[in-house]
C-alpha positions in Angstrom: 7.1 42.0 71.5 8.2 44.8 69.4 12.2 43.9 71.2 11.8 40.5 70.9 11.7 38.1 73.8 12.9 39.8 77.0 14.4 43.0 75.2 16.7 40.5 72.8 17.0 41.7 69.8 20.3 40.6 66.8 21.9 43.7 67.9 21.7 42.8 71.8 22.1 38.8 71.5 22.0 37.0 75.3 26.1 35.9 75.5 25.9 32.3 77.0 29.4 31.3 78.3 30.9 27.8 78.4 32.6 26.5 81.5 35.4 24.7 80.2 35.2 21.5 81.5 31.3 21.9 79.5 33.5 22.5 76.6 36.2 19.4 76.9 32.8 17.5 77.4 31.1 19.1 74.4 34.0 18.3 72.2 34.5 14.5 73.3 30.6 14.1 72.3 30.9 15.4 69.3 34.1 13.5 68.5 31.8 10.4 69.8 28.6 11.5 67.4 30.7 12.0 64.3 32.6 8.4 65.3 28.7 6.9 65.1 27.4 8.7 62.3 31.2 7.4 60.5 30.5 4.1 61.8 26.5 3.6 60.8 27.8 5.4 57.5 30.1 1.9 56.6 27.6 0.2 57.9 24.9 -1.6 54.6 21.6 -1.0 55.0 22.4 1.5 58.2 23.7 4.4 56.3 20.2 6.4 56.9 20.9 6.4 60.5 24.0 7.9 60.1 21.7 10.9 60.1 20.2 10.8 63.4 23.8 11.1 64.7 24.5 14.2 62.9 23.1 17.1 64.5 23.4 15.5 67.9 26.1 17.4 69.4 23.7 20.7 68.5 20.7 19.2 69.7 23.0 18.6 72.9 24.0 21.9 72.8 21.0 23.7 72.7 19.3 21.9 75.5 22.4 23.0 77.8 21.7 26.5 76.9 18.2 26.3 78.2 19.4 24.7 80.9 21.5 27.3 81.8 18.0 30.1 81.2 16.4 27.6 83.8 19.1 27.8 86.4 19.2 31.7 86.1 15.6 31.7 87.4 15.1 34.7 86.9 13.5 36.9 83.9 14.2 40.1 85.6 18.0 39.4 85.5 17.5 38.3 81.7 15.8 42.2 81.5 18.2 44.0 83.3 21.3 42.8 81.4 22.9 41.8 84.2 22.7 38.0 83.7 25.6 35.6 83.4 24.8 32.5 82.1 27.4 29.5 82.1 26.8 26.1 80.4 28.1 24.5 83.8 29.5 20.7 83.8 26.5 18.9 85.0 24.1 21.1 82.6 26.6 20.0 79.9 26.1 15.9 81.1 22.9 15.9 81.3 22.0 17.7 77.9 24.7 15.0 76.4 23.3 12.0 78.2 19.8 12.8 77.2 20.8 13.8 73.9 22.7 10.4 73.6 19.9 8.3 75.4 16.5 9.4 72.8 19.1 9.8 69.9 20.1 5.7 70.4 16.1 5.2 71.1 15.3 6.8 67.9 17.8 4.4 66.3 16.4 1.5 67.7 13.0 2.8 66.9 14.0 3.2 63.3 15.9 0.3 62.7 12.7 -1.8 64.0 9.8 0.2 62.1 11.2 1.9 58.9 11.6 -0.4 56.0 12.6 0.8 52.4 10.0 -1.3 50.6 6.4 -2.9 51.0 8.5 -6.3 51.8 10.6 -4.5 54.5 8.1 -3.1 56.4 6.3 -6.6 56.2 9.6 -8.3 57.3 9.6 -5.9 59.9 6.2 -6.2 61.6 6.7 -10.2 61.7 10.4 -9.8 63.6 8.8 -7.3 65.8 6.0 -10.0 66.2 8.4 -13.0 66.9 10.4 -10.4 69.2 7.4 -10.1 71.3 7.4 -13.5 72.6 10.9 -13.1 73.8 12.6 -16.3 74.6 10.1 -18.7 73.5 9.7 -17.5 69.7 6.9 -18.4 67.5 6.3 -21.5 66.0 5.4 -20.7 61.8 1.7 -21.4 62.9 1.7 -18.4 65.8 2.4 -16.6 62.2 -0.6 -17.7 60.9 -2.5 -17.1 64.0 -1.4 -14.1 65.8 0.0 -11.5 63.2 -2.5 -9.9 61.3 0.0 -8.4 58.7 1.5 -11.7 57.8 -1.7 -13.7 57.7 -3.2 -10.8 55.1 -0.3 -11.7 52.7 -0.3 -14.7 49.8 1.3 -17.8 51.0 4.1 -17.0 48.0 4.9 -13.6 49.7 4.4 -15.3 53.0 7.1 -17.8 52.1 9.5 -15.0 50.9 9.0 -12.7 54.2 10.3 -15.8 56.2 13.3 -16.7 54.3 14.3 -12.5 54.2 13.7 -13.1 57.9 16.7 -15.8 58.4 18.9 -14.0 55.3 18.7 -11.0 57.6 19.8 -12.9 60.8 17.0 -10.9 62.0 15.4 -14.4 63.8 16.6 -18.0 63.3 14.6 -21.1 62.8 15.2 -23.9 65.3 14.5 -27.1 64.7 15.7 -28.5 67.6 12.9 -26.7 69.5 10.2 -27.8 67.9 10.5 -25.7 64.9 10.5 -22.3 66.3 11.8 -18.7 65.6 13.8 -17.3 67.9 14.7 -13.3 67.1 
C-alpha cells in the first residue's frame, strides 16, 4: 500500500487515547517493572534478568493499543478517520497481567535453562532432573541412571556438578532419607 496500512501514513498517524484510570494503571506497572528490574539488578548471578523487566511496561503498552484496534472492529471506521480509539481500563489490565504473567514465565524459564558456562548448563539440567521427581528427589544413583547429561560426564566433573548443586542451595542432600536430593 502506497498510504501505508489503512491510509496511515507519519503525516496522518492513528491518535490512540488513554482513559485515565488506563494511565494510573500504566504508571503503577511501570513503577512495579522498574522496582523488579532494580531488585533482580542487586540481585548476584540475577542481574541478566533485570533485562526481561525492562521493556515490559512497553510491551504492555503496545498490546493495549491493539486491543483497543480490536475493539474498534471496524476497518472502515479506521479508513474514514472517524475512529476513536481509547486504551480503556480492562484493555489496560489485561495487556499488564499478560505482560506480567509470560514476562515472570520467561524468568523462570531462564533462570532454569540459561547457564553462563559448560558447568552451569550441566548444573542446570541435573536440578531440573532432581526437580522432576518432586517430593521424592533422587537418590545419587537415579543420577547415574536416569540423566543422560550427567552420566556422559567424568566422575571428577560429576563430583563437582553435585557439590555446585548444594553451594547453590539449588537442591539439598538428605541423609536422613536415605541419601536423597531434594530441590
Amino acid at each position: 500500500m502506497k498510504d501505508g496500512m489503512l491510509g496511515l501514513t507519519p503525516d496522518a498517524p492513528l491518535r490512540v487515547s488513554h482513559a485515565p484510570i488506563a494511565d494510573s494503571l500504566f504508571a503503577q506497572y511501570h513503577a512495579k517493572t522498574i522496582s523488579r528490574s532494580d531488585e533482580l539488578e542487586r540481585t548476584p548471578g540475577r542481574s541478566a534478568l533485570a533485562q526481561l523487566w525492562g521493556r515490559a511496561h512497553e510491551h504492555a503498552l503496545r498490546i493495549a493499543i491493539i486491543i483497543a484496534v480490536c475493539k474498534l472492529g471496524t476497518v472502515g471506521a479506521l479508513e474514514a478517520g472517524c475512529a476513536h480509539l481509547e486504551i480503556d481500563l480492562a484493555s489496560a489490565q489485561w495487556a499488564i497481567d499478560f505482560v506480567d504473567y509470560t514476562t515472570r514465565h520467561m524468568e523462570r524459564e531462564v533462570e532454569d535453562r540459561v547457564g553462563d558456562s559448560d558447568m552451569d548448563r550441566e548444573v542446570l539440567a541435573v536440578v531440573a532432573y532432581i526437580k522432576k521427581a518432586g517430593p521424592t528427589g533422587r537418590r545419587p544413583s537415579d543420577l547415574q541412571s536416569g540423566c543422560r547429561s550427567f552420566r556422559a560426564l567424568e566422575p571428577g566433573i560429576q563430583d563437582k556438578v553435585l557439590e555446585m548443586i548444594k553451594r547453590r542451595g539449588d537442591a539439598r542432600l538428605l541423609h536422613r532419607v536415605g541419601y536423597r536430593f531434594e530441590a
